[in-house]
MITI-876321 format. One record per residue (C-alpha): x, y, z. Coordinates in steps of 0.02 Angstrom, whole numbers, plus 50000, padded with zeros to 5 digits. Example, Ala and Ser with C-alpha at 12.3 -4.5 7.8 and 13.67 -1.06 7.14 Angstrom:
BEGIN
506154977550390/506844994750357/
***
This chain:
BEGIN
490795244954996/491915248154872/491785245854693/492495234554612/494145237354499/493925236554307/494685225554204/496315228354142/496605238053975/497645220453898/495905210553936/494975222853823/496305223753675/496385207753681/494555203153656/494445216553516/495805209453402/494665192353437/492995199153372/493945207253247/494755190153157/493185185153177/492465197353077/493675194852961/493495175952939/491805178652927/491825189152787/493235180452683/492335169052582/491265178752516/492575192452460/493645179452376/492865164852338/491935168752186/493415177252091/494645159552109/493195150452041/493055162851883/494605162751862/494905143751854/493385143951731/494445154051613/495895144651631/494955129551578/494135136851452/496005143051372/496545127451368/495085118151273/495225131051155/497315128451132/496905109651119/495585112550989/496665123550894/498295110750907/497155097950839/496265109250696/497965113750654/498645096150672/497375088450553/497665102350439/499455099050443/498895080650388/497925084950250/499105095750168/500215079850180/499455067950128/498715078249962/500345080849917/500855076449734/502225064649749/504205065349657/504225053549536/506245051949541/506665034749621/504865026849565/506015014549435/506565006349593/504565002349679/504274995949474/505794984149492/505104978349663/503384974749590/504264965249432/504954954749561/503304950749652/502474948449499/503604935549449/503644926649627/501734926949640/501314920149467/502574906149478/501594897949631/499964901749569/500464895449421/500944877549503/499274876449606/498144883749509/498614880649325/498184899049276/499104916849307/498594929149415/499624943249320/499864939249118/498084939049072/498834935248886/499164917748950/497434917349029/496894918948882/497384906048793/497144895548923/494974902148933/494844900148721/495764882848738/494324878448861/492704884848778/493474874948638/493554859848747/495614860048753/496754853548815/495804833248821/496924828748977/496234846449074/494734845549182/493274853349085/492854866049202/494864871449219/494424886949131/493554895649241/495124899449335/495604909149186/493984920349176/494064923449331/495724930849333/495534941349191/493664945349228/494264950049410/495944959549332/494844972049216/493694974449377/495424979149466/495814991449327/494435001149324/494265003049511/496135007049520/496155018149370/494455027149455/495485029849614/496645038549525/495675048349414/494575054549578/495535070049599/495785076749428/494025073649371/493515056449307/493555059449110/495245063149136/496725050949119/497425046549282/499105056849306/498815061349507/500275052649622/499675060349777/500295051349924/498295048249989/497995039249824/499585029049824/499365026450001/497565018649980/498005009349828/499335000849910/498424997250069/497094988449967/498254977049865/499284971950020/497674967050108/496984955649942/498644945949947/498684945450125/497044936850138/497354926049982/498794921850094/497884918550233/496824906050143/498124895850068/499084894050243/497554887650331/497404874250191/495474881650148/496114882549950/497284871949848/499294874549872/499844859149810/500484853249654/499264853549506/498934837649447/498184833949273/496274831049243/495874840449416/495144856349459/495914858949623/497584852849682/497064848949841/497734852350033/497894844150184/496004848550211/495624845850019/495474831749915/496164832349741/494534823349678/493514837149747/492944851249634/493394866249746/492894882649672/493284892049830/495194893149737/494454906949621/494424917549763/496124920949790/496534920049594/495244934349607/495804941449738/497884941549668/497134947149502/496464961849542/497704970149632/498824967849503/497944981349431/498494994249543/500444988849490/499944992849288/498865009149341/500545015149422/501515010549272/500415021949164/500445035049305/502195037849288/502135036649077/503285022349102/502055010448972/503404998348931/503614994149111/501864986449156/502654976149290/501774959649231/502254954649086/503854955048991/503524954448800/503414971848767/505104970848884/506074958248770/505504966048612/506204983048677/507934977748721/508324968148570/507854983148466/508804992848547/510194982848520/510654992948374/510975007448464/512355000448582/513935004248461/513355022148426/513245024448637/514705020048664/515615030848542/514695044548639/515135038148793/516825045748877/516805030749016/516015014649071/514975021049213/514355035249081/513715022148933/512665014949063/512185026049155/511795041049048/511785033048841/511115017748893/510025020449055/508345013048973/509184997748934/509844996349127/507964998249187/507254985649066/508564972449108/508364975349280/506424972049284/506754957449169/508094948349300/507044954649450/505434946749341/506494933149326/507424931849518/505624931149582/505044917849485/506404907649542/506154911449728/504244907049713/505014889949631/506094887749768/505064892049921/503424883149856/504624867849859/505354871550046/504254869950228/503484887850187/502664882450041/501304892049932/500994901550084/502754910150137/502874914649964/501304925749945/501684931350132/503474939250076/502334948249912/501184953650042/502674959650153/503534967649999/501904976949966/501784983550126/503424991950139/503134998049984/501455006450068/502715013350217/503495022850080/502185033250019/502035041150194/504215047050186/504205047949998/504725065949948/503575079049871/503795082849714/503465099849612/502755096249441/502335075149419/501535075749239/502795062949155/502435064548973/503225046648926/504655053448852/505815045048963/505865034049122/505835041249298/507485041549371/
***
């Protein structure tokens, strides 16, 4: 018999080039795999580290910021703001509690008047309300002026007005009036009328009859971040604008009165005699009408729907834009004011 014919040479090609992708799909993996995987290690690795370093460079960025010393030019205009709170939130304390929160010279009077057992038609324990305000004032000052002073070294007089320390000082007075706020609009303290022979004035919770001591809390509370509005009074050198009281004001522009004919002579027009000869004078009228302005508006709002409340709301509103301004306020080269004249 004959043999059989072989195969044809297409039938053996092809199952070469089979065996041969086999081969080679056998031995991929392991002659790729392990470099994709090292490489996507290292790509991982690259980025953590350009996040870290965006965020080290970030905060650094921050801290630089926020240590800046601040320009004092324009500051006249935050002391005019706080001459105006000071006179809206006094002028409802005033009518509730029968003390001040700010002018601890009227305080005063009121706390020796007391010990001494006056005035007869005052409830006897009516001067506590004093003491605590000025107690809770010199408390404010010395934290305040210790805030301040942290920087510099603490036996040194506070002259820092970097933006951190502003920020924080700010921050901390906004939240006092906001929670003395608080407690007057949920009727927990008195924010009525003060009627004679009573310690508290009463709410729609409180009875007039009732001796309520939880009112010295926010007279504490308003007290003592007044002190941060004086510390930044003395920061900027400015010492006859203390932004709560206006005697030293009053005395300042009539005695300067004399003055006036002798600027003007110097003065080659209108806008020049008041704003170059007699700039001071602007600034200490202007505190003394905005002093003024906001003791009318607390007059008029604690007699409207808002009340007691809405009035130490728009202080605690007015305190907090004046905290958003720290964080845009320009930086300034050399801040030391020596006194000699009033930021612009």
């Amino acid at each position: 018999m004959s043999p059989l014919p072989s195969r044809p040479d297409a039938v053996g090609a092809a199952l070469h080039q089979t065996d041969s992708s086999l081969t080679l799909t056998n031995n991929s993996p392991s002659s790729t795999s392990w470099p994709s995987r090292e490489s996507s290690a290292d790509g991982r690795k690259r980025r953590a580290m350009g996040q870290m370093e965006k965020i080290t460079r970030t905060t650094q960025a921050s801290q630089r910021y926020l240590t800046h010393e601040l320009d004092s030019c324009g500051m006249t205009v935050i002391l005019i703001i706080l001459f105006f709170i000071s006179g809206l939130v006094d002028s409802v304390a005033f009518n509730s509690w029968n003390c001040f929160v700010n002018m601890q010279t009227g305080n005063t009077v009121f706390a020796a008047l007391g010990l001494s057992g006056q005035p007869q038609a005052s409830h006897k324990q009516q001067y506590y309300k004093s003491l605590t305000s000025i107690g809770a004032f010199c408390l404010g000052s010395l934290f305040f002026s210790v805030l301040h002073r942290y920087s510099t070294g603490l036996s040194n007089p506070p002259t820092s007005l970097r933006r951190l320390d502003l920020i924080i000082s700010f921050f901390i007075q906004t939240c006092f009036i906001a929670i003395a706020a608080s407690l007057v609009s949920t009727h927990m303290v008195s924010n009525k009328p003060f009627s004679p022979g009573t310690f508290s004035s009463g709410s729609e919770k409180i009875s007039s009859r009732m001796v309520n001591f939880l009112d010295l809390c926010p007279i504490a509370l308003l007290s003592f971040q007044a002190a941060g509005q004086v510390t930044l009074s003395r920061l900027l050198g400015v010492i006859e604008l203390p932004t709560i009281v206006l005697s030293a004001l009053y005395h300042d522009v009539s005695a300067d009165l004399c003055s006036i004919k002798a600027s003007w002579q110097k003065s080659s027009s209108v806008w020049d005699f008041f704003a170059v000869h007699e700039k001071r004078q602007g600034k200490r009228g202007a505190c003394v009408i905005a002093f003024f302005l906001g003791g009318i508006i607390g007059g008029e709002m604690y007699k409207s729907v808002v009340g007691m409340g809405g009035a130490l709301w728009l202080a605690a509103g007015l305190k907090f834009t004046i905290l958003m301004a720290w964080f845009f306020w320009r930086k300034g080269k050399n801040l030391a004011d020596s006194g000699a004249d009033l930021p612009v």
